[in-house]
C-alpha positions in Angstrom: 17.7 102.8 147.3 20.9 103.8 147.5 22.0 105.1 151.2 21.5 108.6 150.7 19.4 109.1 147.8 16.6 111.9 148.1 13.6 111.4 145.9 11.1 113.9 144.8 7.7 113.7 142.8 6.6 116.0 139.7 2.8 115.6 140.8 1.6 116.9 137.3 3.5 114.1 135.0 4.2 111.4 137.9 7.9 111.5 137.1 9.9 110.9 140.1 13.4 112.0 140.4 16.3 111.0 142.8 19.6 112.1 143.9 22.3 109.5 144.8 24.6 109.5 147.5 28.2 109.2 146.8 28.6 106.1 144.6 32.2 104.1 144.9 34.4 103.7 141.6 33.4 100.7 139.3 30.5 99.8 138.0 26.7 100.0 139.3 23.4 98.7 137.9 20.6 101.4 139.1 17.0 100.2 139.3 13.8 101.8 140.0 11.2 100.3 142.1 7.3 101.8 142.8 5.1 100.5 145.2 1.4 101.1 145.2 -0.1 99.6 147.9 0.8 95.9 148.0 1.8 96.0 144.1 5.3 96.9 143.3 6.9 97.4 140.0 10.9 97.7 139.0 12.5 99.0 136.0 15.1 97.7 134.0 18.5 98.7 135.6 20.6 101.6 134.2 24.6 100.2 133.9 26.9 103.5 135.0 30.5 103.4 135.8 31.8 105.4 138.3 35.9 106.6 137.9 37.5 109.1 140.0 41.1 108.0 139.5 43.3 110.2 137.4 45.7 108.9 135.0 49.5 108.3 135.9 52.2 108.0 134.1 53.7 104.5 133.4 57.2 105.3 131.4 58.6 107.9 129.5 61.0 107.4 126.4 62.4 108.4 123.4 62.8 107.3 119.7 65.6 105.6 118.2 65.8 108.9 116.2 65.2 111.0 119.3 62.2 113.2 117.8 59.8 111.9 119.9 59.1 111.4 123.7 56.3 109.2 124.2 54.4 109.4 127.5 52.6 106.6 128.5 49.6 106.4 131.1 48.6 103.7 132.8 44.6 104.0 131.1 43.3 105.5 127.7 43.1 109.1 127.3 40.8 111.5 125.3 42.5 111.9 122.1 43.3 115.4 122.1 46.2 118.4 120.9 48.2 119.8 124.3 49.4 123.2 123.9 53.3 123.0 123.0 53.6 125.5 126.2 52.1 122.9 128.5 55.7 120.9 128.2 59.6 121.6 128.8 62.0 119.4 127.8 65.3 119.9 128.7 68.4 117.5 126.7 72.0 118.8 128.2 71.2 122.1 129.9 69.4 123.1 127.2 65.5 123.5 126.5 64.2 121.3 123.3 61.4 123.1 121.8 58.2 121.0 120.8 56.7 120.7 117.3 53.6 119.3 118.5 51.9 117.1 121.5 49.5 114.9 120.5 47.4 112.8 123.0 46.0 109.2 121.7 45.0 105.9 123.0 47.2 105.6 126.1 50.1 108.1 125.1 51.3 111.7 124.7 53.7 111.8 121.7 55.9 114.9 121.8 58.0 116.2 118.6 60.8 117.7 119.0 62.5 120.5 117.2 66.0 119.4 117.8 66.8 115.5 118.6 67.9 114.1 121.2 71.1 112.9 120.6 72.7 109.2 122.5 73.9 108.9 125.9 71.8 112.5 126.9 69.6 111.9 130.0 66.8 114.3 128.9 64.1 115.1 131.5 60.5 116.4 130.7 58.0 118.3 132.6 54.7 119.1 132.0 52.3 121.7 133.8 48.6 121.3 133.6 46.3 124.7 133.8 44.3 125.6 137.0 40.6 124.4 136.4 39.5 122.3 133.7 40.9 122.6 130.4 40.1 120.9 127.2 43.4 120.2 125.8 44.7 119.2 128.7 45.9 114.6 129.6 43.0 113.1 131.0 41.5 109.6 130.3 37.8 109.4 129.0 36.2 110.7 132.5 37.6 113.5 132.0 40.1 112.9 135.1 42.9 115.2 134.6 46.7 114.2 135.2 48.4 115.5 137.2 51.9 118.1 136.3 54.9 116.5 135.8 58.4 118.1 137.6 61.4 117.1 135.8 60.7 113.6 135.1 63.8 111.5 133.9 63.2 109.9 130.1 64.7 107.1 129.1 67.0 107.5 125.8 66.6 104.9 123.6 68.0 107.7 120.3 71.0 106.2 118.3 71.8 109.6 116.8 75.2 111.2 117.8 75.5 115.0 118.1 77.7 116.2 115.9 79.6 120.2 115.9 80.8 122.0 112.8 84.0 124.7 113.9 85.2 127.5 112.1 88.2 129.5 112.6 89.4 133.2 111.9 92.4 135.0 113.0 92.9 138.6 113.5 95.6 140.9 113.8 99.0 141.6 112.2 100.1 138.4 110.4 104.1 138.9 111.1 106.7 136.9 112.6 107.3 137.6 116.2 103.4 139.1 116.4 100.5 138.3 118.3 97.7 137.3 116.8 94.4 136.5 118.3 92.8 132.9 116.9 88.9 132.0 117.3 87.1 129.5 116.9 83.0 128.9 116.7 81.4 126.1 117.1 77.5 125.2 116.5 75.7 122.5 117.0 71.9 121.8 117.3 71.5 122.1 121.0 74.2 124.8 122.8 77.4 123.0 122.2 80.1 122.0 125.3 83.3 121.4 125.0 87.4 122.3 124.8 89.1 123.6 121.7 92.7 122.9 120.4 94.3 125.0 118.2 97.1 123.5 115.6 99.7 125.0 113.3 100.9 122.5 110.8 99.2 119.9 112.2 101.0 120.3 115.7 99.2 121.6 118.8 100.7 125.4 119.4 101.6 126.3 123.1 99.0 127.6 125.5 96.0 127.3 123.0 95.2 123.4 123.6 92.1 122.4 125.7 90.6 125.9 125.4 87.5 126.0 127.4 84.2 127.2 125.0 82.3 130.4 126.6 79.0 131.1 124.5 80.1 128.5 121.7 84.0 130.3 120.7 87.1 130.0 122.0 90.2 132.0 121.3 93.8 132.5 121.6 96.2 134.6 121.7 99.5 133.2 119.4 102.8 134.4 119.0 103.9 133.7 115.2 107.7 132.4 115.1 108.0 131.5 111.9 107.7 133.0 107.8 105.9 131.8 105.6 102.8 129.8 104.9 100.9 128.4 108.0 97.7 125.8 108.1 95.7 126.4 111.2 93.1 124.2 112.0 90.8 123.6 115.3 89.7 120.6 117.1 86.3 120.7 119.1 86.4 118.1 121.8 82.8 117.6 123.1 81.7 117.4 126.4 78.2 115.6 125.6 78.3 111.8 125.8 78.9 109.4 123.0 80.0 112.1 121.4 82.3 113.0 118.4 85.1 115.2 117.9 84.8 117.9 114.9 87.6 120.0 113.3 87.7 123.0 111.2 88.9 123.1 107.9 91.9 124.4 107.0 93.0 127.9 107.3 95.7 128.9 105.5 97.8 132.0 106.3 100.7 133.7 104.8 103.1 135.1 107.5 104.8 137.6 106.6 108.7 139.7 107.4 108.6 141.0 111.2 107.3 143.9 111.4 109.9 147.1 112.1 112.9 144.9 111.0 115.2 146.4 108.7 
């Protein structure tokens, strides 16, 4: 008898009944034995496998399309749907909605809205509820893992981010006028970067390098000379492995100055 056990007798139906003590982890062959004087009989043992030890997580990676982040644990997991709110995953300063988290075997797959483009160094974290849950990573005990903070993911994507620009001007197109020149930039995740405007192909002065704020940059240009102009931008990202983007052309017809005779 196991150290610990209590044992108790239904007196109507003979049945006897026992609690345990605490059993180790691993596996245990249970066996009953009755004694009746000098005669003794034992049952055939009961096999029962005792696992306390919650799952942890082995590696966490992406894709070569960088859809997907695959967690994987270090045993096999209920196969099971996790909320999409159990998980953030964050590529560039920027959090990466999720499509769908699906538990099987000994991984969590995770689709991602946006993917997760070469040379990012996305983390993920993942929060699991207060009390049992259902839908929660745990192996086939039912052990639950534990939350994840931040963890780093390992980007295997071959998919470069790339930007589209467009550019508008307003103002009075004259000669010897200001004008004010923007450009906006979007991108899948929030985009990063510098600007350079060009007139003709050449960089104009004091509008190269323009730092984006909320995804446009602008400029304010003095117009020296008539006639037709081609204005373009150039978006330089920030992100890694990156590539630069330009506008298309925007043509503008400058016109006499304005209060010349």
């Amino acid at each position: 008898m196991n150290t610990g056990s209590t044992c108790t007798a239904n007196t109507t139906t003979g049945a006897w009944s026992c609690v345990a003590g605490t059993l180790s982890d691993g596996s245990h062959n249970i066996t009953a034995i009755s004694t009746l004087g000098a005669a003794t009989a034992t049952s055939s043992s009961l096999s029962v496998t005792i696992d306390t030890a919650v799952p942890t997580l082995s590696s966490a990676s992406t894709n070569s399309a960088g859809t997907q982040i695959t967690l994987t644990y270090n045993s096999t997991l209920n196969s099971a749907t996790i909320p999409n709110e159990s998980f953030t995953v964050t590529v560039l300063g920027v959090i990466d909605t999720e499509t769908s988290a699906i538990a099987s075997s000994t991984n969590v797959v995770i689709t991602l809205t946006v993917p997760i483009p070469t040379g990012a160094s996305p983390t993920v974290s993942y929060t699991n509820p207060a009390g049992y849950q259902a839908n929660t990573i745990q192996d086939l005990a039912g052990n639950e893992a534990a939350s994840l903070a931040s963890q780093a993911v390992t980007n295997s994507s071959t998919i470069t981010e790339t930007s589209t620009v467009a550019i508008s001007i307003s103002g009075s197109i004259a000669k010897l006028t200001t004008v004010t020149i923007t450009a906006t930039v979007s991108s899948p995740l929030t985009p990063a970067g510098t600007v350079t405007f060009l007139d003709n192909g050449k960089a104009i002065t004091r509008c190269s390098a323009r730092t984006l704020s909320n995804s446009a940059a602008t400029c304010s240009w003095k117009i020296l000379i008539q006639g037709q102009r081609a204005l373009t931008a150039n978006f330089a990202p920030t992100y890694p492995a990156s590539v630069n983007s330009s506008s298309t052309v925007k043509y503008v017809t400058v016109g006499k100055r304005i209060g010349t005779r």
